[in-house]
C-alpha positions as CSV (number, residue, x, y, z in Angstrom):
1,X,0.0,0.0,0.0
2,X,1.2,3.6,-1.0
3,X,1.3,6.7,1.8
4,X,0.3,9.6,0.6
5,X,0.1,13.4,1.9
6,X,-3.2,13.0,3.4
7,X,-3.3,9.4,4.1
8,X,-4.4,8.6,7.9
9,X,-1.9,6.0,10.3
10,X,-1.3,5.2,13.3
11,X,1.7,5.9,15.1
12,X,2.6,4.1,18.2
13,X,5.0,3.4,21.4
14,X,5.2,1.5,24.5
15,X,5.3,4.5,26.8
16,X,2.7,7.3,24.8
17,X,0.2,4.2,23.3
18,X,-1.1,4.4,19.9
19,X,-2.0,7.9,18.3
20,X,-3.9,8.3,14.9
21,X,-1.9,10.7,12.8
22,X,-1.9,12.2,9.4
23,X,1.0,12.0,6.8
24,X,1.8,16.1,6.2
25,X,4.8,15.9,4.5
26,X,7.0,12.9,2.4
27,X,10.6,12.6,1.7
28,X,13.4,10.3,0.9
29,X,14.5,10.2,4.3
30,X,11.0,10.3,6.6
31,X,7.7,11.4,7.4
32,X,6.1,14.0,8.9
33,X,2.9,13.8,10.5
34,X,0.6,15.6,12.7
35,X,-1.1,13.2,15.3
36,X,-5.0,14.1,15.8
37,X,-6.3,11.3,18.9
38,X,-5.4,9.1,20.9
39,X,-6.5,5.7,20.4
40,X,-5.7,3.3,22.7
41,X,-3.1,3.7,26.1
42,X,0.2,2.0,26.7
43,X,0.0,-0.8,29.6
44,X,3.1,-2.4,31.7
45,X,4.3,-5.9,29.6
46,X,5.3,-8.3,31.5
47,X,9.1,-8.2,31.8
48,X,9.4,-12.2,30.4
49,X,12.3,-12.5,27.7
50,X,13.3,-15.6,25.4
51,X,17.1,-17.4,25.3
52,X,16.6,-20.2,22.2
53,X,18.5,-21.9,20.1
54,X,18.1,-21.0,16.1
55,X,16.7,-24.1,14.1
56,X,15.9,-24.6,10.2
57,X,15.0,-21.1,8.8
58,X,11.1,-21.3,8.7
59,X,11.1,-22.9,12.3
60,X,13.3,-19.8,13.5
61,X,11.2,-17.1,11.8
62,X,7.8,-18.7,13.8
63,X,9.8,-18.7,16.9
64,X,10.6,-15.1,16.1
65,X,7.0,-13.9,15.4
66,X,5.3,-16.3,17.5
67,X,7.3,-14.8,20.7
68,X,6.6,-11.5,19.6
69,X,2.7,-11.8,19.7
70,X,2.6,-13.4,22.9
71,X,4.9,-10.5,24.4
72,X,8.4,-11.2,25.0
73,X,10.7,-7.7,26.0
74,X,14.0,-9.3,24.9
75,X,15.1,-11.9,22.0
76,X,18.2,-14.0,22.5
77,X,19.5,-16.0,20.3
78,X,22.0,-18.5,21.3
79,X,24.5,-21.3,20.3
80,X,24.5,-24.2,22.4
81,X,26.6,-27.3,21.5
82,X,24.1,-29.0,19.8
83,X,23.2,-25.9,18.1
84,X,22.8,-26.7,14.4
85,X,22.8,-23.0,12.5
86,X,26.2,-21.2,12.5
87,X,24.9,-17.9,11.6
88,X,21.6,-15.9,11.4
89,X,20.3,-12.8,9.8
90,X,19.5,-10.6,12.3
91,X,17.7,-8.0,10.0
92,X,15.5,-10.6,8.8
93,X,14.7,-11.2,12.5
94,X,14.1,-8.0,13.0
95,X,12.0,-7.4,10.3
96,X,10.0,-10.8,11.5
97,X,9.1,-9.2,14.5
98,X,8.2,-5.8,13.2
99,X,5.8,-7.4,11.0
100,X,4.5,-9.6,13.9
101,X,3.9,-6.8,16.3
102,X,2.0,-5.0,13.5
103,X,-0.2,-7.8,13.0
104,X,-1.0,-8.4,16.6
105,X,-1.8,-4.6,17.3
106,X,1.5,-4.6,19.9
107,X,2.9,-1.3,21.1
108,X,6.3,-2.4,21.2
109,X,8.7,-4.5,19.5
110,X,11.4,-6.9,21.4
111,X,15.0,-6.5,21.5
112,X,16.7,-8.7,19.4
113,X,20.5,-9.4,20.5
114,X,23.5,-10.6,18.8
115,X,24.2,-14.8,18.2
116,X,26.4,-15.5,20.9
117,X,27.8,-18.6,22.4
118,X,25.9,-20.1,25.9
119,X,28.9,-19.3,28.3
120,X,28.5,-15.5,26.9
121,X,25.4,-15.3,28.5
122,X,26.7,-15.7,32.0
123,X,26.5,-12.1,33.2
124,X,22.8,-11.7,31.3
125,X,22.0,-14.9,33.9
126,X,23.5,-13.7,36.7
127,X,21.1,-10.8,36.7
128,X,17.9,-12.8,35.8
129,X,15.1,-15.3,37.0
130,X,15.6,-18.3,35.0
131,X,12.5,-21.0,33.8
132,X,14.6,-23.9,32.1
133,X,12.1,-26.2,30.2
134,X,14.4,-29.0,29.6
135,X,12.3,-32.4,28.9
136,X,15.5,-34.6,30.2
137,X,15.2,-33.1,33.3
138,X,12.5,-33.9,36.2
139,X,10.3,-30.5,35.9
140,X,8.4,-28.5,38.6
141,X,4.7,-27.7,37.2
142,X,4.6,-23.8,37.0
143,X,2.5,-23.4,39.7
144,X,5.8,-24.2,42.0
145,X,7.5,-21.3,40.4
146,X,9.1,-19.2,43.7
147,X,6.4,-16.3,43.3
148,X,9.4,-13.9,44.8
149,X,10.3,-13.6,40.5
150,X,7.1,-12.2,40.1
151,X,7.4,-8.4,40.7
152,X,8.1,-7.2,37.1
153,X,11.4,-5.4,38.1
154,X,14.1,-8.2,37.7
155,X,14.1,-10.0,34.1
156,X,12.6,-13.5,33.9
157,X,14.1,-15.3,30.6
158,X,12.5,-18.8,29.2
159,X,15.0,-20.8,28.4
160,X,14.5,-23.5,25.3
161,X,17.4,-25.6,24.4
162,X,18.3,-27.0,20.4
163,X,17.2,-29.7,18.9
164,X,18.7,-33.0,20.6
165,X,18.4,-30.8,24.1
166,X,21.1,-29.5,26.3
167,X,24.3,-31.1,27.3
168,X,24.9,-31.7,31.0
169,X,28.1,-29.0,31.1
170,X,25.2,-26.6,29.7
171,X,22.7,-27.3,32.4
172,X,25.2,-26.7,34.9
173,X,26.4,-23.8,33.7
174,X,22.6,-22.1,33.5
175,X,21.8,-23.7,36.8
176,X,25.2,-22.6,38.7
177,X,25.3,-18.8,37.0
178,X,21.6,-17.7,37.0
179,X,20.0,-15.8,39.8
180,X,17.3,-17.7,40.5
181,X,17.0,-21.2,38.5
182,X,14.1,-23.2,38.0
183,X,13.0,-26.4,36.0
184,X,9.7,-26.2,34.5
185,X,7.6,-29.5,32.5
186,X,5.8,-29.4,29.9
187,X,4.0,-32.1,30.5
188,X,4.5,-36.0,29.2
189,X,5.5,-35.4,25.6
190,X,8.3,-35.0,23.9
191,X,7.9,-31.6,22.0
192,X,9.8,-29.8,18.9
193,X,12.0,-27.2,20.1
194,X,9.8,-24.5,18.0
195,X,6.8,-26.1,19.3
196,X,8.5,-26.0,22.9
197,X,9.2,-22.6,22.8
198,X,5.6,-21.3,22.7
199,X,4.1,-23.7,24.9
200,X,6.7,-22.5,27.4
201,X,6.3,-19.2,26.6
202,X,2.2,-19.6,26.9
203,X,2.0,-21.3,29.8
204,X,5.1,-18.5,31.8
205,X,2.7,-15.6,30.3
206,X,-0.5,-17.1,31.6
207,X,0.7,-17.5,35.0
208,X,2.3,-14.0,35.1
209,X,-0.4,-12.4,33.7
């Protein structure tokens, strides 16, 4: 669809809410326009992050837009050993979950952070509440989460490992270096690490919300 001078939008952020504006003026560079009412208010998100591993290119993109509609502040993508992708496009990631907070009417869009190896994640996990979901590993159900994590000020990331699941020297290393730690199941089945990732995701939102 073509803007034109004239042509209504709506222009939005997570701390003013969504505005409905009118384009003024075009250029190369940007836009001007001249906001005329408010239509709907910004709200607190829930301050619930994602740490994955990248898998097979379509799989990665629904993980990306996916996590985006159900909320997540921060995106971090990580290689584990059993990690299979070497490399990502982050800009395609990006534009993944611009498109996906568009579509979902979301006021903000999630960090997205550089590919980086597990054991550079150790200062993010000091500083964070960790919810492991690793199916090798007897689970808590999430009502036994330690509701001390729940007071929106201290990050809480959802950690999903690659396909094939974590090794042991991973496990330790998220359990020994995170601020708080937790195991959480999933229930019986064995799921698909895309398919993991949002029922973790689900089920950490709907108890935080």
């Amino acid at each position: 669809m073509r803007l034109n001078i004239g042509s209504e939008i709506a222009l939005f952020n997570p701390n003013s809410g969504e505005w409905k504006a009118v384009i003024k003026k075009i250029n190369k560079q940007n836009i001007i326009a001249e906001v005329s009412e408010k239509i709907s208010s910004s709200f607190v998100e829930p301050n619930i992050s994602l740490l994955f591993s990248p898998i097979k290119n379509l799989n990665s993109e629904a993980i990306i837009r996916q996590s985006t509609e159900l909320g997540v502040k921060n995106i971090y993508p990580t290689f584990f050993q059993r990690t299979v992708i070497k490399k990502i496009n982050l800009s395609k990631f990006s534009s993944y979950s611009i498109g996906a907070a568009q579509q979902c009417g979301r006021m903000s869009i999630p960090t997205l952070d550089n590919y980086q190896k597990l054991d550079q994640r150790i200062d993010l996990l000091s500083k964070c509440h960790v919810l492991m979901f690793d199916e090798n590993l007897q689970g808590d159900p999430i009502q036994k989460i330690n509701s001390s994590i729940s007071d929106n000020k201290t990050e809480i990331i959802v950690i999903i490992g690659p396909e094939g699941g974590f090794e042991e020297k991973e496990r330790q290393m998220i359990s020994k270096n995170s601020k708080t730690y937790q195991n959480i199941s999933l229930g019986p089945r064995i799921l698909k690490a895309d398919t993991a990732v949002i029922a973790a995701l689900s089920l950490t939102f709907h108890y935080f919300s």
